[in-house]
N, C-alpha and C positions, 0 to 999 in steps of 0.2 A: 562079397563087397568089403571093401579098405575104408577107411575114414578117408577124405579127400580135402586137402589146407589148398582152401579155394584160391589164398595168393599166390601159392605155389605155381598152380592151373594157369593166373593172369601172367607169369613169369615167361609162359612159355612161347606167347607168341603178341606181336606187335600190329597186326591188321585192324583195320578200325572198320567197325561195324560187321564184322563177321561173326555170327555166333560160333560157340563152342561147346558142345555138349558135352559135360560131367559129370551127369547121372539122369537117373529114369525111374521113378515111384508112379505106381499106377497111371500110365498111360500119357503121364506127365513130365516130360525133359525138362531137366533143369539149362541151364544153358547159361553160359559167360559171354562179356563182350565188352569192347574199348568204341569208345564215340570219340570222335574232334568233328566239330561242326555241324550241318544237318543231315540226315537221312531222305526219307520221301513222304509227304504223307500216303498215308494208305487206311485201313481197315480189316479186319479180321469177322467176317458175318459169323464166325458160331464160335469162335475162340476166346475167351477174357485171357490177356496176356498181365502178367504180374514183373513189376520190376524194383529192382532192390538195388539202390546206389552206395557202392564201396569207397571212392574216390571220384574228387572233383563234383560239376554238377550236370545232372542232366534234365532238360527240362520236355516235358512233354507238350507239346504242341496241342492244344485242342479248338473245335470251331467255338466252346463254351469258354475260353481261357487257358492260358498255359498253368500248367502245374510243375512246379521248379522242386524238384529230389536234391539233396546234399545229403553225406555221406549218411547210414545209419536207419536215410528212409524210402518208404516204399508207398506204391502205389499201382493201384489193379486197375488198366484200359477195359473198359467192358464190351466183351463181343458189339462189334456193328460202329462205335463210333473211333470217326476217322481221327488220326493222331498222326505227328512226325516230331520223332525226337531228334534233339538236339543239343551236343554236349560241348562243353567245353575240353579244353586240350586234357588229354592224361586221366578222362573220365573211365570208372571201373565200373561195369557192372552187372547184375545177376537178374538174369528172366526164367520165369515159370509158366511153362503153355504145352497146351496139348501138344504130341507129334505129331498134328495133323494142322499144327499152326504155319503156313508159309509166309517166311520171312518179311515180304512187304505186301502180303496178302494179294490181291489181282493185279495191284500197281510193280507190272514185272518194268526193273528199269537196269541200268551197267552198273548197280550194284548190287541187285539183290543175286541172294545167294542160296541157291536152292536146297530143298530140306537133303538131298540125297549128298549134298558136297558140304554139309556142315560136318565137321570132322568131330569123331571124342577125343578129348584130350587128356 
């Protein structure tokens, strides 16, 4: 294992909302990804997904209230409730979820992106 300069990793590619896996610590992928506007809502029944904003903002959508991230901070979805984030333009940022986390959990839609074609980078 290399050390890994996470902006380096965001340098390398321009798609927005495609994750990109970085690394892998006990059964947990780290994973990168660029937002510009909204995702889908969906849910994760046994996954708590964790996310960590580098640039720009992103804000999580929930049915309790939205939870708005700018750069530095972070914030754990907890398995089962539904969420759909939401970024503004040029938004960077870092999730941590099991690899048995799918992308927009049963809400398969023309953008989710299945766990087998998230690429490492």
């Amino acid at each position: 294992m290399h050390k890994i300069n996470i902006n380096e990793k965001f340098s390398l590619f321009d798609d927005k909302w495609s994750p990109k896996v970085i690394a892998e610590s006990n059964g947990q992928l780290v994973k990168i990804a660029k937002g510009d506007g909204e995702l889908v809502w969906h849910k994760h029944d046994n996954e708590d997904e964790l996310f960590i904003v580098f640039t720009g903002q992103l804000t999580l959508q929930l049915k309790a209230g939205d939870i708005i991230l700018n750069p530095g901070e972070m914030y754990v979805v907890p398995k089962g409730v539904e969420h759909c984030p939401k970024a503004l333009p040029d938004t960077h940022f870092l999730m941590v979820e099991p690899a048995s986390t799918a992308h927009t959990g049963e809400n398969i839609s023309e953008v989710t992106v299945a766990s087998s074609d998230q690429a490492w980078i």
